[in-house]
N, C-alpha and C positions, 0 to 999 in steps of 0.2 A: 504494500500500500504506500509506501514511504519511497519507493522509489518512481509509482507512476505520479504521486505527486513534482518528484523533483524535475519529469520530463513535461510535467504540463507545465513547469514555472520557466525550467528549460524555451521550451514551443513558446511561450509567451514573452518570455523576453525575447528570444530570438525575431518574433513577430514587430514586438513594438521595434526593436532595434530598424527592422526590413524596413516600416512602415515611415520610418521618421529620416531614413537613407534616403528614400523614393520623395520624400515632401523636400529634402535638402537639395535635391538632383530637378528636382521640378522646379525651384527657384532657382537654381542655376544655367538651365535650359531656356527660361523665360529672359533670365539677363543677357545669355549670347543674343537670342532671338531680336534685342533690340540694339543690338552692336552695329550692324550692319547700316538700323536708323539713324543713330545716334553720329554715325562718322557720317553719314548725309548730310545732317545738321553741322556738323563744324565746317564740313566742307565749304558749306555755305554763307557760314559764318565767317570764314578767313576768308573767301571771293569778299564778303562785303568790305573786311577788315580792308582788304589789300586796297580796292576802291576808296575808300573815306583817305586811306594813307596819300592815295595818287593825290587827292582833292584837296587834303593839305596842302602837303608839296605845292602841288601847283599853286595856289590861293599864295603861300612865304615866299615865292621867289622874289626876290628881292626887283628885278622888274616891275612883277606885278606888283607887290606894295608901292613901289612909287609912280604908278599911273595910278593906281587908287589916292595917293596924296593929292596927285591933281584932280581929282573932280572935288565939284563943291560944296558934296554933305561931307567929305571928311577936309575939308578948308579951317576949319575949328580946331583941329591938336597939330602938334606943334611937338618939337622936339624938346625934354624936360632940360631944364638945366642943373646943374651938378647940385646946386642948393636945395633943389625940388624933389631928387631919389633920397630916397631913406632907406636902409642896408638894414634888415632882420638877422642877427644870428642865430642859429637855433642851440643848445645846448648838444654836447653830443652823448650819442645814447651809449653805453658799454654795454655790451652779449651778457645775457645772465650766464654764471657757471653753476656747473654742471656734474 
């Protein structure tokens, strides 16, 4: 009696063990499954990256800033003079140790 007990606790562990194997392996399956989405998205995400970057670029060439100084909504600023910057230092941080 004592030992068909020990193979039903046996079978039962052995069961739960199987069953919680198969629910880990099924969340690991779902996460591949969105891999292949997921690299779509950055894909599309660095195409815009790389766009906004050109759009910079192009906007700071130093060309372009100064045919924008000549027209007349930016006729208003003006180069600051050295009395007018104000210099922030920021403290520096030291790496916590470890």
């Amino acid at each position: 009696m004592a030992s068909f007990f020990r193979v039903c606790i046996c079978i039962a562990f052995a069961g739960i063990s199987l069953a919680l194997y198969i629910a880990q392996q099924n969340i690991v399956i779902e996460l591949r499954r969105k891999i292949p989405e997921r690299n779509k998205e950055l894909r599309e995400l660095e195409q815009v990256l790389t766009e906004l970057q050109y759009e910079v670029d192009s906007f700071e060439r130093p060309i372009h800033l100064m045919q924008l100084r000549r027209k007349p909504e930016y006729g208003h600023l003006s180069y600051p003079q050295m009395k007018e910057i104000t210099v922030l230092y920021a403290p520096e941080i030291e790496p916590e140790k470890s």
